[in-house]
C-alpha positions in Angstrom: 12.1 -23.0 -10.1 12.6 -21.2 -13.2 16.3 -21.1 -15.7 16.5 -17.8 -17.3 19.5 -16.9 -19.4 20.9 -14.6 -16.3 19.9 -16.5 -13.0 18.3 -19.4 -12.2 15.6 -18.8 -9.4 13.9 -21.3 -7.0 11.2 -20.3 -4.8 10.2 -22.5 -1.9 6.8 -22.1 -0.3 5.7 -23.4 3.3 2.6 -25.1 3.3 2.5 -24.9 6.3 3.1 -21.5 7.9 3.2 -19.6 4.2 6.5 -18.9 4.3 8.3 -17.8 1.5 12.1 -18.1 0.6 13.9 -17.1 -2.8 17.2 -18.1 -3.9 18.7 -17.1 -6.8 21.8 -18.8 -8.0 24.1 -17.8 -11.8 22.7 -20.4 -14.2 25.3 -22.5 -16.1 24.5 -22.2 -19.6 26.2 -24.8 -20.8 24.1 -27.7 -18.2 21.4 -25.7 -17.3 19.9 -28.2 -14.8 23.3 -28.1 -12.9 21.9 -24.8 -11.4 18.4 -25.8 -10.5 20.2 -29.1 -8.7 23.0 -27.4 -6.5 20.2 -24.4 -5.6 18.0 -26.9 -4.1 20.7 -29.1 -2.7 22.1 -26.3 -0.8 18.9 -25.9 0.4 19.2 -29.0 2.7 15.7 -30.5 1.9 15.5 -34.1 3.0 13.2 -37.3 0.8 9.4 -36.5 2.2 10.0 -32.4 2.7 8.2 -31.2 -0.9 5.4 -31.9 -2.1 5.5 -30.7 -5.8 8.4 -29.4 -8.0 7.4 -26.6 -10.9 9.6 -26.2 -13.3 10.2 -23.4 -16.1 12.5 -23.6 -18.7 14.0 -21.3 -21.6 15.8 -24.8 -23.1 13.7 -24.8 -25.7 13.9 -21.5 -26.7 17.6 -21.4 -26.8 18.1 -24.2 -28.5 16.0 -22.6 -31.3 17.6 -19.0 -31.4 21.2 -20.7 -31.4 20.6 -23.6 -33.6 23.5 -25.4 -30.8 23.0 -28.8 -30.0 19.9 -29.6 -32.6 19.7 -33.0 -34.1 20.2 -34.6 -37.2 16.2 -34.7 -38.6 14.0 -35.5 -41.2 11.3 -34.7 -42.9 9.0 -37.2 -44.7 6.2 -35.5 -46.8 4.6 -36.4 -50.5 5.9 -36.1 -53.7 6.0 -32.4 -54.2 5.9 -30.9 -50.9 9.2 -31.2 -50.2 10.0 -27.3 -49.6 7.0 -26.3 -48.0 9.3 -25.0 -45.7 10.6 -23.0 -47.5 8.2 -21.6 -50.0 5.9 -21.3 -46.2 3.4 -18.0 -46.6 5.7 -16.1 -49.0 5.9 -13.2 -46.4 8.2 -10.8 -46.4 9.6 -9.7 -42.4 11.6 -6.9 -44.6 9.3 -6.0 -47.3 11.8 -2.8 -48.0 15.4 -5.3 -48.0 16.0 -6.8 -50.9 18.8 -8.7 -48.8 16.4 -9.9 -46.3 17.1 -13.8 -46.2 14.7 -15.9 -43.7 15.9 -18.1 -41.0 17.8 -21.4 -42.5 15.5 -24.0 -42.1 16.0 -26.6 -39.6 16.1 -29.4 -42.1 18.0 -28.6 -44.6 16.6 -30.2 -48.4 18.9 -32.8 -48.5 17.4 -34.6 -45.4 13.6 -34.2 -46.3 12.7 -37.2 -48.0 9.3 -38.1 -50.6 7.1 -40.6 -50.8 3.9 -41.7 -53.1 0.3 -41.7 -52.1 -2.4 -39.2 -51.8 -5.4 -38.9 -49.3 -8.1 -36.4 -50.4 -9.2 -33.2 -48.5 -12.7 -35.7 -47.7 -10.0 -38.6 -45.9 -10.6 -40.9 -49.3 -7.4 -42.8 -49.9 -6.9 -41.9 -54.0 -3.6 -43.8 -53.9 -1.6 -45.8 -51.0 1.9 -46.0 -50.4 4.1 -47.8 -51.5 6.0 -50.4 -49.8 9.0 -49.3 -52.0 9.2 -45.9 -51.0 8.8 -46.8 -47.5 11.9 -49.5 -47.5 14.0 -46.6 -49.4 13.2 -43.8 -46.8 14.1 -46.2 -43.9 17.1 -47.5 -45.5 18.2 -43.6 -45.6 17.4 -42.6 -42.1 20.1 -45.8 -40.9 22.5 -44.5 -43.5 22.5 -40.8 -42.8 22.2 -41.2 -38.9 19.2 -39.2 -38.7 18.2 -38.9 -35.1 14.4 -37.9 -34.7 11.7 -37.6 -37.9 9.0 -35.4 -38.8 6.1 -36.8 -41.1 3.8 -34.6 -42.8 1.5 -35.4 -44.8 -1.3 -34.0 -46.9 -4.8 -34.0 -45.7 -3.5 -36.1 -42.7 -5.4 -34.2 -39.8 -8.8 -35.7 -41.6 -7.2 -39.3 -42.4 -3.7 -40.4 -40.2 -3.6 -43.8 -42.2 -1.2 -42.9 -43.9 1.4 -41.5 -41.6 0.7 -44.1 -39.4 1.7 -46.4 -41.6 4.9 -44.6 -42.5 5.5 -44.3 -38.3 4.9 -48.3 -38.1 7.4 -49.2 -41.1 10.1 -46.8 -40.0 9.4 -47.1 -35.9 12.5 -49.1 -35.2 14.8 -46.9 -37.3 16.7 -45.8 -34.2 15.3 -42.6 -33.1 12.4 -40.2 -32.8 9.2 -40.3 -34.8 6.6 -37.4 -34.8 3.3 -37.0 -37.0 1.8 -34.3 -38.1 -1.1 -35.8 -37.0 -0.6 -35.8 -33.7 1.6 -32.9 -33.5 -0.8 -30.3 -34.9 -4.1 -31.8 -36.4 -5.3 -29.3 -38.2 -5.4 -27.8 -42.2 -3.0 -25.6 -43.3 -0.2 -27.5 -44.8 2.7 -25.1 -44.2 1.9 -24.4 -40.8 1.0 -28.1 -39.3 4.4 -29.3 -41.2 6.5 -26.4 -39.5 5.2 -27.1 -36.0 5.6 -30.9 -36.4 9.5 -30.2 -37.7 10.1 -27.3 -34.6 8.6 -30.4 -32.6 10.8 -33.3 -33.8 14.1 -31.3 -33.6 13.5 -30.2 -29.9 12.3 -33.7 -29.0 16.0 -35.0 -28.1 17.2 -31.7 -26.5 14.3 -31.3 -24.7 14.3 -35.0 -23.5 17.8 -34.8 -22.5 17.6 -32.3 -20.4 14.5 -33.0 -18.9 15.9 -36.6 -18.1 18.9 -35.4 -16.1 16.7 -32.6 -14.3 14.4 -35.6 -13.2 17.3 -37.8 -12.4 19.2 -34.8 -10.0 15.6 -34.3 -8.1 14.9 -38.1 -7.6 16.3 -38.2 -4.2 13.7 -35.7 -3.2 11.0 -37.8 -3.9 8.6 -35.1 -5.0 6.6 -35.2 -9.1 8.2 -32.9 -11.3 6.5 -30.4 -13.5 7.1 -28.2 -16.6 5.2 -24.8 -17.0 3.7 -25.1 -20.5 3.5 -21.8 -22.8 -0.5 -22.0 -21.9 -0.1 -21.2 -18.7 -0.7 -25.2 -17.2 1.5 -27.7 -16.0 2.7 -30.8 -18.1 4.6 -34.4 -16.7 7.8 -34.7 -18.1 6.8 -37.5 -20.4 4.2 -34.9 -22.3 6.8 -32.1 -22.2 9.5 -34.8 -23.7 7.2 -35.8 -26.7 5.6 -32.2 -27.0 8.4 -29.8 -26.6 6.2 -27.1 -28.2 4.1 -26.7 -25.7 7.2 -25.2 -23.6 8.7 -22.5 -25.9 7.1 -19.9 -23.7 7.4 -21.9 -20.9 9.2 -19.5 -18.4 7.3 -16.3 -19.6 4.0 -17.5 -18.9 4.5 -18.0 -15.5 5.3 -14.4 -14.7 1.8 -13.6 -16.3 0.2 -16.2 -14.1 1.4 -14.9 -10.9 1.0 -11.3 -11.9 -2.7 -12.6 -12.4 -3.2 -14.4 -9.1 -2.1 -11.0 -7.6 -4.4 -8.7 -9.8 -6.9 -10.9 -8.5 -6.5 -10.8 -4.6 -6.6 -6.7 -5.4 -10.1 -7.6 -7.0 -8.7 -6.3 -10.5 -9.9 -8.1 -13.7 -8.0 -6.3 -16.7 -4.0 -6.0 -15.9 -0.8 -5.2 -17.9 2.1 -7.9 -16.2 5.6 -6.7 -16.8 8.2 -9.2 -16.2 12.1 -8.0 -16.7 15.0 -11.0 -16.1 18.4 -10.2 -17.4 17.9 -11.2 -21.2 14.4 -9.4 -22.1 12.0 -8.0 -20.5 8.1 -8.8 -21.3 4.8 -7.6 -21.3 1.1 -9.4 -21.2 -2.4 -8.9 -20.2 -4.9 -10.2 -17.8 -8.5 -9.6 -19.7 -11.6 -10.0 -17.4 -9.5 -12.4 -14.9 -7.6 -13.9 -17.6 -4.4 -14.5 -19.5 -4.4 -13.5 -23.2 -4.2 -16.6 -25.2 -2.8 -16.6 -28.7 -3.1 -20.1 -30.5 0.1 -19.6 -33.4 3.3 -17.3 -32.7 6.6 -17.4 -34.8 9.7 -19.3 -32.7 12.6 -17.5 -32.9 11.8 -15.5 -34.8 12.5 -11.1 -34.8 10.5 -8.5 -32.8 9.6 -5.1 -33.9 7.6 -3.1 -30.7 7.6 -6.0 -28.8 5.3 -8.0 -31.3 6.8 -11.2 -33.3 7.5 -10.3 -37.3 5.7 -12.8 -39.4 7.9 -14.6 -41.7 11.1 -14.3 -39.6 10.8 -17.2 -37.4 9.7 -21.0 -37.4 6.0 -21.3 -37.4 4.2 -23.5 -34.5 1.1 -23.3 -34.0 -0.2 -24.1 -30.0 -1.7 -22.5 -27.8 0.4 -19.9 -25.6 -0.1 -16.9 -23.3 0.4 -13.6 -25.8 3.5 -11.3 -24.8 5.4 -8.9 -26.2 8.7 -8.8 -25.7 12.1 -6.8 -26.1 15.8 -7.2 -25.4 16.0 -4.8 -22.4 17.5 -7.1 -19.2 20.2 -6.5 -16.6 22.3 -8.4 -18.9 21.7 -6.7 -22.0 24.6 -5.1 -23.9 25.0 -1.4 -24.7 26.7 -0.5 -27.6 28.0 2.4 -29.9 26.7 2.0 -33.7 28.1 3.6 -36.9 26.4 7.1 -36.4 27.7 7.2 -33.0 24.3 7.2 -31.2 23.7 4.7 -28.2 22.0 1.3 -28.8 20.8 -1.5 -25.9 20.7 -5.0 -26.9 19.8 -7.5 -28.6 22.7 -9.2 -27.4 23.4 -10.0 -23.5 26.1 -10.8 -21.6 23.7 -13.6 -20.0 25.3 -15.5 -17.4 28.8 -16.5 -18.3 30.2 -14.2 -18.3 27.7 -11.8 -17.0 28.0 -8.3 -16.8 31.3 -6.6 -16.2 30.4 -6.2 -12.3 30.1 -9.4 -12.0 34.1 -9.8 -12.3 33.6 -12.7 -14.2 35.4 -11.6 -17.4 32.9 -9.3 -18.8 34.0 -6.5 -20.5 31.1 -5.3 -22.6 28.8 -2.3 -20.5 25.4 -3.6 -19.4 22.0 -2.1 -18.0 23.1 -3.9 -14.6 26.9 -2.1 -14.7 24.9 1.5 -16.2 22.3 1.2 -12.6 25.6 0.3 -10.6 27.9 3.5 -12.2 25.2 5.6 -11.5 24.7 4.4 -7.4 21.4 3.0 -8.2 22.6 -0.4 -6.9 25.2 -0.8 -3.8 28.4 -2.0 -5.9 29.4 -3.8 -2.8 26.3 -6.1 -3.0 24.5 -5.3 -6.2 22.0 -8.7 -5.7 21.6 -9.0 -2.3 24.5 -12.0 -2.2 23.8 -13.5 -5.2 26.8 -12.0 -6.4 29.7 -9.6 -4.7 30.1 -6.1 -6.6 33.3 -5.8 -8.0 34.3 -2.0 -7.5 35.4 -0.1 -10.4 35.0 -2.9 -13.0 31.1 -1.4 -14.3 32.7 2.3 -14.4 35.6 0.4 -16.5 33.2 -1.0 -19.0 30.9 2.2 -19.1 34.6 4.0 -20.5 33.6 6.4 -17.9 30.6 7.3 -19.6 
């Protein structure tokens, strides 16, 4: 089953005889796993019938590119590091704006707390922490209702001591705990501090969700799995404490299937296109394989499909390379100031939806421009999934 911003899809395979059925359902933005549980419900599957649940998700994703819902966090790093997220690469997505300003970050300074002690780039401990510093971060975290923590610091991939002495001070604070050691264990201090941050503040989204999904599929009795951005699968427990490794979790299964099919053809070195009603994406099967890419930016801006360094939040794990653009059913055509024609970035998504959707939408889409023009049956535009609503797609196309 896979949640895209549009529709929510579940796919149900027979063992058995190889039977395939589809069933595509409006996601509900808002609860997203409310989809995923009424599709399969409807489908009238009994405890014992399924075998395995897949799951893909854009949660993650969206939680990211709308900042909605995010937790209060903190970071906990050494005395003068504490705006390496900000300061990051110094690169420039806009080298030609002098207005360009880079995405807030997603804790702000006022929450990212410092604390003595050094370990050396050989592991050496030149200085422990103190006790003090550790008793006035924890005190902080209580006071400020901070609700998941991110702790980076330096030279910690070669020697965890000291963040693991940190994580057993602060531990029963209340909330999450992620190091950098864990998280991303390698040098590179901007980067494995960004990815451990992007990880800690998706940690109780992430979890939520994934809690409730489990808890509406229980009765089926059937292991549920994520899709992770590499192309594998992940337990809910890893997904929960490593929500990076699901940012590009519903995209990467499009360039998995696209690869199973390439090779039942016998073909080893594929382009995948995969279009849902948000974006539409692009990858490539090399000699049998998915293209893997091991640091992309979250979030961030595209320009030709390809991510803009510099205007996103660095994480840095490993994920099947795409390139992507805002060209969906779903995505919005507009007039700009010259008067020329512009689609997307933005989409109508699912609630509302496009206008022939006759659920409120008034804004034209690609869906309502292939319906005006009688490439889809405005009767039955999705083959039931939803019920063409007549002249509403001419109405938002102002006859156009």
């Amino acid at each position: 089953m896979d949640i895209g911003g549009t529709f929510t899809d579940v796919v149900l395979f027979d063992s058995a005889t190889g039977d395939v059925r589809v069933l595509k359902v409006p996601s509900t933005p808002r609860k997203p796993e409310e989809a995923v549980i009424n599709a399969l419900n409807s489908l009238g599957l009994n405890r014992g019938d399924v075998a395995i649940i897949n799951h893909a998700t854009t949660v993650a994703t969206n939680a990211l590119l709308t900042h909605s819902g995010l937790p209060r966090a903190a970071l906990i790093t050494n005395e003068g590091f504490r705006d390496v997220l900000e300061i990051g690469r110094q690169r420039r997505a806009e080298i030609y704006n002098l207005r360009f300003a880079r995405p807030p970050p997603l804790i702000p300074r006022s929450r990212r707390m410092t604390i003595r002690g050094r370990i050396l780039a050989d592991g050496s401990v030149a200085e422990d922490v103190p006790e003090a510093d550790l008793r006035r971060v924890k005190k902080r975290l209580m006071r400020e209702g901070v609700e998941t923590v991110a702790v980076s610091l330096l030279n910690s991939y070669v020697n965890p001591a000291h963040e693991r002495k940190v994580r057993d001070y602060i531990g029963d604070y209340g909330g999450f705990v992620f190091l950098s050691s864990e998280v991303d264990p390698e040098y590179r201090e901007y980067e494995r501090t960004s990815t451990t941050v992007v990880n800690a503040v998706l940690a109780p989204v992430v979890t939520t969700y994934l809690r409730r999904l489990e808890e509406g599929v229980r009765g089926l009795g059937a292991p549920l799995y994520v899709m992770a951005s590499n192309g594998g699968l992940n337990t809910v427990d890893y997904a929960a404490r490593m929500p990076i490794s699901i940012i590009e979790s519903g995209p990467s299964a499009g360039v998995l299937a696209s690869g199973f099919l390439a090779s039942k053809l016998g073909l080893e070195n594929v382009i995948t296109f995969d279009m849902g009603g948000t974006t539409a994406k692009a990858g490539a099967i090399v000699g049998g394989k998915p293209d893997i890419s091991y640091e992309f930016e979250a979030a961030g801006r595209t320009h030709s499909g390809r991510s803009i360094k510099g205007s996103g939040y660095a994480v840095r794990f490993p994920f099947i390379d795409l390139a992507e653009v805002s060209a969906g059913g779903g995505t919005i055509a507009w007039i700009d100031e010259a008067g020329s024609l512009r689609v997307g970035p933005a989409s109508a998504g699912a609630d509302p939806g496009p206008a022939a959707y006759g659920r409120g939408g008034v804004e034209a889409t690609i869906t309502d421009a292939h319906l005006g023009v009688g490439r889809l049956n405005r009767r039955d535009p999705l083959g039931g999934a939803h019920r063409g609503q007549g002249e509403l797609p001419l109405q938002a196309l102002g006859g156009r």
